[in-house]
C-alpha positions as CSV (number, residue, x, y, z in Angstrom):
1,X,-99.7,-31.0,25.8
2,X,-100.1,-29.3,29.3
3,X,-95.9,-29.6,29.6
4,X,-95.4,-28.0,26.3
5,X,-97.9,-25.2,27.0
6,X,-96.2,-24.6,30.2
7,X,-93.1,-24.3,28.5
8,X,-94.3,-22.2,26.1
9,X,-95.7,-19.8,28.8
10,X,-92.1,-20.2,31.0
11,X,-90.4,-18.9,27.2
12,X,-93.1,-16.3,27.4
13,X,-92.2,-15.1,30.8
14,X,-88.9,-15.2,30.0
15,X,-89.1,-12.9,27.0
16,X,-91.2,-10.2,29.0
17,X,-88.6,-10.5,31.7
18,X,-85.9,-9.8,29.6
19,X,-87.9,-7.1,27.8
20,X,-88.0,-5.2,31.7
21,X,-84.7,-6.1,32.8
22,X,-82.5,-5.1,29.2
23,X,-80.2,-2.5,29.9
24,X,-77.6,-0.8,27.5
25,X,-74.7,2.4,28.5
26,X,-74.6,5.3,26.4
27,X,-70.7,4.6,26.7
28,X,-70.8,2.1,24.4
29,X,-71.0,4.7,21.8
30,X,-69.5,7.3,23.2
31,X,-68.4,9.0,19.6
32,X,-71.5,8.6,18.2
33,X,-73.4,10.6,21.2
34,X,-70.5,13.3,21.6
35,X,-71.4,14.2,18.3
36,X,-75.0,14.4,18.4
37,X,-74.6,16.8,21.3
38,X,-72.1,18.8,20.0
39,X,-74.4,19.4,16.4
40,X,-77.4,20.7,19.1
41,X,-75.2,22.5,20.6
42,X,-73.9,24.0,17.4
43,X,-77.7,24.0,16.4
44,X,-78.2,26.6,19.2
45,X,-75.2,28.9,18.4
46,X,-76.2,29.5,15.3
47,X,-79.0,32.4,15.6
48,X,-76.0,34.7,17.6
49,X,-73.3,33.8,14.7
50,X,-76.1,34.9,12.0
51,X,-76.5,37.7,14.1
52,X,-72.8,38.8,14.5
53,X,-72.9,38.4,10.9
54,X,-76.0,40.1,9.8
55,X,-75.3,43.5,11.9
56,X,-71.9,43.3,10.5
57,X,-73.6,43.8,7.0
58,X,-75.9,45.5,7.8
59,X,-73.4,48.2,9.1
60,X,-72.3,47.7,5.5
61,X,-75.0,48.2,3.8
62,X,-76.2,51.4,6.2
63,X,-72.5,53.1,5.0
64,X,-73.7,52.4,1.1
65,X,-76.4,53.9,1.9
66,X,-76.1,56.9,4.0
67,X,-72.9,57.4,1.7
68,X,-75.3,59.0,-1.2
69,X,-76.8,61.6,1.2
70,X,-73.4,62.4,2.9
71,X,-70.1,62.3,1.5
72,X,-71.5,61.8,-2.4
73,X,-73.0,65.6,-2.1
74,X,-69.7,66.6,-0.5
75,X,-67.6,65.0,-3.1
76,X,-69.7,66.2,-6.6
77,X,-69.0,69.6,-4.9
78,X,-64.8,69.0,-5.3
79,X,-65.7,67.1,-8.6
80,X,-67.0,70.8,-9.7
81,X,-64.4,72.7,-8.7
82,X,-62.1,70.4,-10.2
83,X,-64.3,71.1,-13.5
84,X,-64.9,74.4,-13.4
85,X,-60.7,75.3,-12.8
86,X,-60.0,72.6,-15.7
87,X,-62.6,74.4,-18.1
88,X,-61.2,77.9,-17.1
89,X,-57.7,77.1,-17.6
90,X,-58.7,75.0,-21.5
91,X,-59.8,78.2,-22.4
92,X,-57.0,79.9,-21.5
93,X,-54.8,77.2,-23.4
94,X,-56.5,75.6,-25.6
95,X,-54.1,72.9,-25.9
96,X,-54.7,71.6,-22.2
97,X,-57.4,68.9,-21.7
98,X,-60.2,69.3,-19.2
99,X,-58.8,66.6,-16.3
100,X,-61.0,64.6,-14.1
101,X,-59.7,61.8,-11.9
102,X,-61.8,58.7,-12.6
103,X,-63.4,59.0,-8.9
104,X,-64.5,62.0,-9.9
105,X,-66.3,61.4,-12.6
106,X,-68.3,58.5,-11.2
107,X,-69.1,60.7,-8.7
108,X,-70.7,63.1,-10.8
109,X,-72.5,60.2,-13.2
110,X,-74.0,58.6,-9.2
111,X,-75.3,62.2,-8.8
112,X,-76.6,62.4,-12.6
113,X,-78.2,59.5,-11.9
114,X,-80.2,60.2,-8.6
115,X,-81.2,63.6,-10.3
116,X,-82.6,62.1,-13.0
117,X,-83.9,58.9,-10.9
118,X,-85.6,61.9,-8.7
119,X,-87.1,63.7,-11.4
120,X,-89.0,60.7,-13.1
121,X,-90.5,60.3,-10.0
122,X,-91.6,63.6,-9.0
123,X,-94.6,63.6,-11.0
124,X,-95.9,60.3,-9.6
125,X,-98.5,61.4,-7.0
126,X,-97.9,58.8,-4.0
127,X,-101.5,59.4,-2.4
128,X,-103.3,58.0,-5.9
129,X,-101.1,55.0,-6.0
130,X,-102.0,54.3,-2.2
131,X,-105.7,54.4,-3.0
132,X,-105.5,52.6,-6.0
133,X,-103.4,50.1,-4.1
134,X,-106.0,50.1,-1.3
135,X,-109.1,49.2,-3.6
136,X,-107.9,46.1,-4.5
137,X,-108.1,43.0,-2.8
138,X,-106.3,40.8,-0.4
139,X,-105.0,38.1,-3.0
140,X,-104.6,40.6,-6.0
141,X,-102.2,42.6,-3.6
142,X,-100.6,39.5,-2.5
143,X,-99.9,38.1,-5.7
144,X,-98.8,41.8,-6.9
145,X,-96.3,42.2,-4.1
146,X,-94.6,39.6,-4.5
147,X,-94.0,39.5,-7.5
148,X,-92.2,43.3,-7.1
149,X,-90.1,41.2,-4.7
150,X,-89.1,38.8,-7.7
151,X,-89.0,42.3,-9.8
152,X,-86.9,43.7,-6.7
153,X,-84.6,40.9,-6.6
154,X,-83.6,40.7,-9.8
155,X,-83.0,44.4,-10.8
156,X,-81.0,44.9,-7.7
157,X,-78.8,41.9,-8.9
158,X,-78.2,43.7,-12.4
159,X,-78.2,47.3,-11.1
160,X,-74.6,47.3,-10.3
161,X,-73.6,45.7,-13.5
162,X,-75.8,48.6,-15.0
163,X,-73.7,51.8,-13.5
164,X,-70.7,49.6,-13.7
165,X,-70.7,50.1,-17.3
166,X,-71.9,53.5,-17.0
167,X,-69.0,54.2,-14.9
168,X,-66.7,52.3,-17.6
169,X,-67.8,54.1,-20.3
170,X,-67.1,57.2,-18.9
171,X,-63.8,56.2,-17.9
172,X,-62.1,54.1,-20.1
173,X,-59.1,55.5,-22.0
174,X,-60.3,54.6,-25.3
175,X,-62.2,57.1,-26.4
176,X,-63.7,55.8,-30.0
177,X,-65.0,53.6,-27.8
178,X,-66.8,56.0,-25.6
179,X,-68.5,57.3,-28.5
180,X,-69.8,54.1,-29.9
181,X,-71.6,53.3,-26.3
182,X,-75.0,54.6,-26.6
183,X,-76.6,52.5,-23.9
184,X,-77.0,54.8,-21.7
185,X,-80.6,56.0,-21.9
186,X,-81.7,52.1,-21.3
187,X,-79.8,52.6,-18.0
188,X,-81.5,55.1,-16.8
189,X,-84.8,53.8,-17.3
190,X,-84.0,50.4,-16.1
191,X,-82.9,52.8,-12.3
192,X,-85.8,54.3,-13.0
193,X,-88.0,51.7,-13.7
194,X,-86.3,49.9,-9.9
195,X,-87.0,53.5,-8.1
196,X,-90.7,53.1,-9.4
197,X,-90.5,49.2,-8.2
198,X,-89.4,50.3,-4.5
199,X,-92.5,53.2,-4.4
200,X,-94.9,50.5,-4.8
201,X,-93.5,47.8,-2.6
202,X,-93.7,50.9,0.0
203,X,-97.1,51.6,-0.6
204,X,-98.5,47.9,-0.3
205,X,-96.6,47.9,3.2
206,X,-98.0,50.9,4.3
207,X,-101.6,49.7,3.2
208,X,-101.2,46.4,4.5
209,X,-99.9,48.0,8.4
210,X,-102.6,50.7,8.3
211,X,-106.0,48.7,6.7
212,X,-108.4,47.9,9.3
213,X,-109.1,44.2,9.4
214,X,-105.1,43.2,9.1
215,X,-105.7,40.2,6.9
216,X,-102.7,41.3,4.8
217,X,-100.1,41.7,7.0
218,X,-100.0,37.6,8.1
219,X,-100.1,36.6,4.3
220,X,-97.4,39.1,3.5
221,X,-95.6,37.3,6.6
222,X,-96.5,33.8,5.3
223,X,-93.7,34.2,2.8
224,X,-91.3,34.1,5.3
225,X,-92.0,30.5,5.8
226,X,-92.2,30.2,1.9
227,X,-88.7,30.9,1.7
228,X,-87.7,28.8,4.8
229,X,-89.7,26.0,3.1
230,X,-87.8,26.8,0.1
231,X,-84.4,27.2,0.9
232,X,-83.6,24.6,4.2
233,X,-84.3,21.7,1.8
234,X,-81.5,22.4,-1.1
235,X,-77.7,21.6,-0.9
236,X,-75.9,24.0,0.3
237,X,-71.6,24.5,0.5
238,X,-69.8,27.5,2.1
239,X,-70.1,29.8,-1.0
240,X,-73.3,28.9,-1.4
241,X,-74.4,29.3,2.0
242,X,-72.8,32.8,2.1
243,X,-74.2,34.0,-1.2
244,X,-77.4,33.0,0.9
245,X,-76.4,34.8,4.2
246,X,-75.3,38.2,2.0
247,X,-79.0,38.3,0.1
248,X,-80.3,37.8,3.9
249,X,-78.3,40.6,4.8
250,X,-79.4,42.9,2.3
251,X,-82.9,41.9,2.7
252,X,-83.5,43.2,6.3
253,X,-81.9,46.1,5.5
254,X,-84.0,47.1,2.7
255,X,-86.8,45.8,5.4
256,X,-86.2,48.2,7.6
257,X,-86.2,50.9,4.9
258,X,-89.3,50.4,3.5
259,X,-90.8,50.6,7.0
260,X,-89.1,53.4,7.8
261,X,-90.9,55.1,4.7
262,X,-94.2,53.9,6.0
263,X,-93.7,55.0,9.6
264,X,-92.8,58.6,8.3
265,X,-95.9,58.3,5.8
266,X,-98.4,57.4,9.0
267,X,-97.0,59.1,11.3
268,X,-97.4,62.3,8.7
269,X,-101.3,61.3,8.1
270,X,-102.0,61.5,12.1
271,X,-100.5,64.5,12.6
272,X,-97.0,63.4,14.4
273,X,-99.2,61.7,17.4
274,X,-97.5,59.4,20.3
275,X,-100.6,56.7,19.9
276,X,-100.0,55.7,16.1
277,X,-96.6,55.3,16.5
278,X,-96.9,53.0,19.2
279,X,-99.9,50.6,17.5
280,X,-97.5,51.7,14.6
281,X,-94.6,50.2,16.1
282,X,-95.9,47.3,17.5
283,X,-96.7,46.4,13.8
284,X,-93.4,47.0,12.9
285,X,-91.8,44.6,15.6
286,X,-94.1,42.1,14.4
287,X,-93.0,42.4,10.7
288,X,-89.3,42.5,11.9
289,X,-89.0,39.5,14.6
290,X,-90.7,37.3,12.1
291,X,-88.2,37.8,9.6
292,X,-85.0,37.4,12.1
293,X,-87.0,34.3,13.9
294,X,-87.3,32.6,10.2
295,X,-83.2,34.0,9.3
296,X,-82.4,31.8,12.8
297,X,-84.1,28.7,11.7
298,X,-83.3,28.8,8.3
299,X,-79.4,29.1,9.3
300,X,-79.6,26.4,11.9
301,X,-81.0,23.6,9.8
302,X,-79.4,24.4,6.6
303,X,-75.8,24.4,8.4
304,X,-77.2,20.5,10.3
305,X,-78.4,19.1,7.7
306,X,-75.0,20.0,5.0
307,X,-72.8,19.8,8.1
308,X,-71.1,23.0,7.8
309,X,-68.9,24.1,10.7
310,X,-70.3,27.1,12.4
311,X,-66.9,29.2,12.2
312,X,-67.7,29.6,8.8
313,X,-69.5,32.4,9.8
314,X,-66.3,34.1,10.7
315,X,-65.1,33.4,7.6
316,X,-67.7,35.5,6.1
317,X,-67.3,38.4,8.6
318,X,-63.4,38.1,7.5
319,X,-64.2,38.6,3.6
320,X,-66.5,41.6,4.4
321,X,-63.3,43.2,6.8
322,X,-61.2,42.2,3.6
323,X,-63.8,43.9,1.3
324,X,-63.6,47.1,3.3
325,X,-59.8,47.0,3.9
326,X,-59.0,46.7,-0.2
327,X,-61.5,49.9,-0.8
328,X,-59.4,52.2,1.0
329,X,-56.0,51.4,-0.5
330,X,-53.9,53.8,-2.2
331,X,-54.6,51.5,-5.6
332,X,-58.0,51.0,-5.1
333,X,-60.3,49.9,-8.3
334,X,-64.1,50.6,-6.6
335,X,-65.5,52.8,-3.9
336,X,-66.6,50.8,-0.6
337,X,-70.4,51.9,-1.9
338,X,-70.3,49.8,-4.7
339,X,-68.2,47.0,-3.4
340,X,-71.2,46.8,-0.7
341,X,-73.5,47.1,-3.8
342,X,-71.8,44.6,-5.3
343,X,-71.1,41.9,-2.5
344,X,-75.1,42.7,-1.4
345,X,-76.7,43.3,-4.3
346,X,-77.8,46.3,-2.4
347,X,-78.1,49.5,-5.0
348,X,-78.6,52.4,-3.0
349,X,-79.8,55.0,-5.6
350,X,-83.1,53.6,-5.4
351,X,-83.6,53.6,-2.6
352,X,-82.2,56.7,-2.0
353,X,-84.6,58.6,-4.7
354,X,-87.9,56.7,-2.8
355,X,-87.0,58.0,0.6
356,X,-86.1,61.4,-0.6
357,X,-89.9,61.6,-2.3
358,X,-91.4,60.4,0.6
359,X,-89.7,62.8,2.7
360,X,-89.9,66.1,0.6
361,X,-93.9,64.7,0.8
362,X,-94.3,64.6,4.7
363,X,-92.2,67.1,6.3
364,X,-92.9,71.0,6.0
365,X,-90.7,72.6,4.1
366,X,-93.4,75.8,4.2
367,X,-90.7,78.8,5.3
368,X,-86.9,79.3,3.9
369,X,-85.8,80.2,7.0
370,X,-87.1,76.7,8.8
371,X,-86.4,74.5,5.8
372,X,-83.0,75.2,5.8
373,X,-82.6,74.7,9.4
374,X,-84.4,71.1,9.2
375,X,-82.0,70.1,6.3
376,X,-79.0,71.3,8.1
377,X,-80.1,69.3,11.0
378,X,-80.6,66.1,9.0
379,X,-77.7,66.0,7.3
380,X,-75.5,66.6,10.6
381,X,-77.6,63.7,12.1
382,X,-76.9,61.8,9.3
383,X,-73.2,62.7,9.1
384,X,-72.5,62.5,12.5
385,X,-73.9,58.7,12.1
386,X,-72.2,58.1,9.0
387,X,-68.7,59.2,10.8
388,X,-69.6,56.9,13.7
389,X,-70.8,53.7,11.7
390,X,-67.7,54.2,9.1
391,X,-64.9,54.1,12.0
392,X,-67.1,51.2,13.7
393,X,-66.3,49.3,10.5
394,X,-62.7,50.2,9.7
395,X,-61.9,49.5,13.0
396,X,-63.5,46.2,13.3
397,X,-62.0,45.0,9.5
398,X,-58.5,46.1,11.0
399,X,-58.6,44.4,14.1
400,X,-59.9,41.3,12.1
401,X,-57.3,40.9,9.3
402,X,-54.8,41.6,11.5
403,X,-55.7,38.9,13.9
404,X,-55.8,36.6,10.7
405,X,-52.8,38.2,9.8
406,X,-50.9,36.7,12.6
407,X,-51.3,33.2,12.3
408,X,-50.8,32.7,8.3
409,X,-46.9,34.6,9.5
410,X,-46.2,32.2,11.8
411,X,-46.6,29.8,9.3
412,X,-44.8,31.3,6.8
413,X,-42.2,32.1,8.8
414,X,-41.8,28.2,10.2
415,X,-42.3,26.9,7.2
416,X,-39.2,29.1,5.2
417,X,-37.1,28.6,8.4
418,X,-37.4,24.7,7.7
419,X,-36.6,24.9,3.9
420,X,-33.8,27.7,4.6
421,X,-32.5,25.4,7.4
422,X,-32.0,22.6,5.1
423,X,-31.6,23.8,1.9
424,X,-28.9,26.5,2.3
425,X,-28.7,27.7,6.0
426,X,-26.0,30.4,5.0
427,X,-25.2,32.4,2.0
428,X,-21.6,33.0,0.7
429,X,-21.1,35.8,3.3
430,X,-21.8,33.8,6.0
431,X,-25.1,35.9,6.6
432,X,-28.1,34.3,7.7
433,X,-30.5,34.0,5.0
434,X,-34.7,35.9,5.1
435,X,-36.7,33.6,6.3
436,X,-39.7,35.6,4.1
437,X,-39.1,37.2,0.9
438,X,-41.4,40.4,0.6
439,X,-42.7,40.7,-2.7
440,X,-42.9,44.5,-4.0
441,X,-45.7,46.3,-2.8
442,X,-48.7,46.6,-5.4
443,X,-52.3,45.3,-5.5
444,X,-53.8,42.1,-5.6
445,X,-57.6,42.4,-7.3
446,X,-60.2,40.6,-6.0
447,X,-63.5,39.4,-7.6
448,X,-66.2,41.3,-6.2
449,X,-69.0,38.5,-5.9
450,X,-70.1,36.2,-3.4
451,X,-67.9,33.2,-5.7
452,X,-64.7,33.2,-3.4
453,X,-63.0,30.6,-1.8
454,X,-63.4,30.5,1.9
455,X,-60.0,28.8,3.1
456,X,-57.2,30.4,4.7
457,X,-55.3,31.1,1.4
458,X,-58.0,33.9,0.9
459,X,-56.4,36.5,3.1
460,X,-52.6,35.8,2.1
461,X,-52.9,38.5,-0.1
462,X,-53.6,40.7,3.0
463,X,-50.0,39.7,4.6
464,X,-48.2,42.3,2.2
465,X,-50.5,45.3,2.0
């Protein structure tokens, strides 16, 4: 018995030896660890990648937007000449028709439709809505906001179907069939009813930054991680993931316009003073890093745990240069505005009618003389950016799709050189054959949704334009 117990306890010894003295090498699986480092490293590329993206489209979605106090004014101006000089020369003939390019109707109809958008509004008195809003409690407001975010969501995604067939009615050559349409009150009201939406998501910002004990500001926050909770889970793909990246985009954006509204709105309440706006501010920044801090995470594990290569957001930078590129040609089919609107989901009219209320509401417009002077000062500012941000994206969306350009040549070119080369490396003359045959010039539509394929095949179309 004592030898088999002191075997026992020399086994035992033996094990617990082993146990301190096992060693292994990383370099045993060398693959396996190169790729584990290279997906952290990837992991912690992704936040500036999201970022190259997201200011990309935001740029975007700031040229939609500033487009409807800018050049839209500018252009319903020609749009009337062009009417009035076709109604004065119908009544001198009255066999000529009263000619309108199709751009310049639409242009009228966007203008029509912030008017009226504008006008429903201006009866709504914002200072009732903001105590009424105040009154209520923390988890009635709660629940109320976000469910105008669900409201938000969805009428921005049907907005631009909305003045799409606005626009089409108005335009399209048949024209019994322009007189059968008569949806066009219901679209109005439907802009109308999203204008309304936007005013009160304002206001529940603006009472949630400015209340005194601040308990609705972290809840409002919390959904941040509601939506990282519910979107790092699912499957994603590249089209998905970038349908995801463009309603990210847009959702800053319309973000930072809301707290724009409510900095203009406080600021107007304590009489223009340096210490609200910086406790003003500071809420702000809190509201805003939150929301970029849960855009990086979200990014980051959805592209680990699907496996999706970071370059694809380069991809997606590509189709918004593409995008932009196609709504400047000669045979365009949409203005940049709406393929933004489209792409994003981002309708600017609303938002353009809530921020003209608010500020009409909080800056003086007391004398002629000093009204006139502030508008002409704001629409110079906002020109002058408009012209800057507009050449900052042309130029970027050239330099881009020419750099893509390059590559898919090469190939085309080594690729026809091989089948000329073996096929029929002369013709009858003796002359070397094309190594490309160029196709005649016209356009090449484009779907303009987030449902596009993301390979390299989805810029050939650029190589002849």
């Amino acid at each position: 018995m004592i030898i088999i117990f002191f075997f026992f306890l020399g086994t035992l010894w033996d094990f617990i030896l082993i146990e301190f003295n096992r060693g292994y090498s990383l370099e045993n699986d060398e693959k396996e660890f190169s790729d584990r480092r290279e997906k952290i490293y990837t992991f912690m590329k992704v936040p500036l990648e999201v970022e190259r993206f997201i200011f990309y489209g935001i740029c975007q979605c700031a040229d939609s937007f500033l487009f409807v106090y800018t050049f839209l004014p500018l252009r319903v101006f020609v749009a009337l000449k062009s009417l009035i000089c076709s109604s004065l020369s119908k009544f001198k003939d009255k066999h000529d028709k009263i000619q309108l390019t199709a751009a310049e109707i639409c242009d009228l109809l966007k203008m029509a439709v912030l008017i009226i958008c504008f006008m429903m509004l201006v009866p709504l008195d914002t200072s009732m809505i903001y105590h009424l809003i105040k009154s209520q409690s923390v988890i009635k407001l709660y629940i109320f906001f976000n469910m105008l975010e669900v409201g938000d969501k969805l009428l921005s995604s049907f907005g631009q179907d909305i003045l799409d067939a606005l626009y089409w009615t108005a335009t399209e050559p048949n024209t019994s069939q322009l007189l059968k349409d008569k949806t066009n009150f219901p679209q109005y009201i439907i802009l109308v009813s999203h204008s309304i939406l936007v005013l009160c998501q304002t206001t529940i910002l603006n009472v949630a930054i400015n209340s005194r004990h601040k308990a609705l500001l972290p809840i409002m926050m919390s959904n941040n991680f509601i939506e990282f909770n519910g979107s790092v889970f699912k499957k994603f793909n590249e089209t998905t993931l970038f349908e995801l990246s463009c309603s990210d985009v847009r959702e800053r954006f319309h973000l930072f316009i809301l707290l724009l509204m409510v900095v203009v709105q406080t600021l107007k309440e304590y009489q223009w003073t340096s210490e609200s706006f910086g406790e003003l501010m500071l809420n702000c920044m809190y509201i805003l890093i939150s929301e970029v801090i849960i855009d990086w995470l979200k990014h980051a594990f959805i592209t680990k745990f699907n496996e999706i290569n970071l370059s694809v957001y380069n991809n997606y930078i590509l189709n918004f240069a593409k995008d932009t590129v196609q709504s400047y040609y000669k045979k365009a089919f949409s203005d940049h505005s709406d393929v933004v609107a489209r792409r994003m989901g981002l309708i600017p009219i609303p938002l353009g009618v809530v921020i003209t209320k608010v500020l009409i509401r909080c800056v003086p417009f007391d004398e002629l003389l000093m009204s006139i002077i502030i508008l002409l000062s704001i629409f110079t500012c906002l020109f002058t950016f408009k012209i800057v941000n507009l050449v900052y994206i042309l130029g970027r969306a050239s330099k881009l799709t020419d750099l893509h350009k390059t590559p898919l040549l090469k190939n085309n070119f080594i690729k026809n050189d091989i089948v000329n080369t073996t096929i029929s490396p002369q013709n009858k003359d003796n002359k070397p054959s094309l190594l490309v045959e160029v196709p005649p010039m016209e356009h090449i539509p484009i779907i303009m949704n987030s449902n596009v394929s993301m390979k390299n095949n989805f810029f050939k179309s650029l190589l002849f334009h």
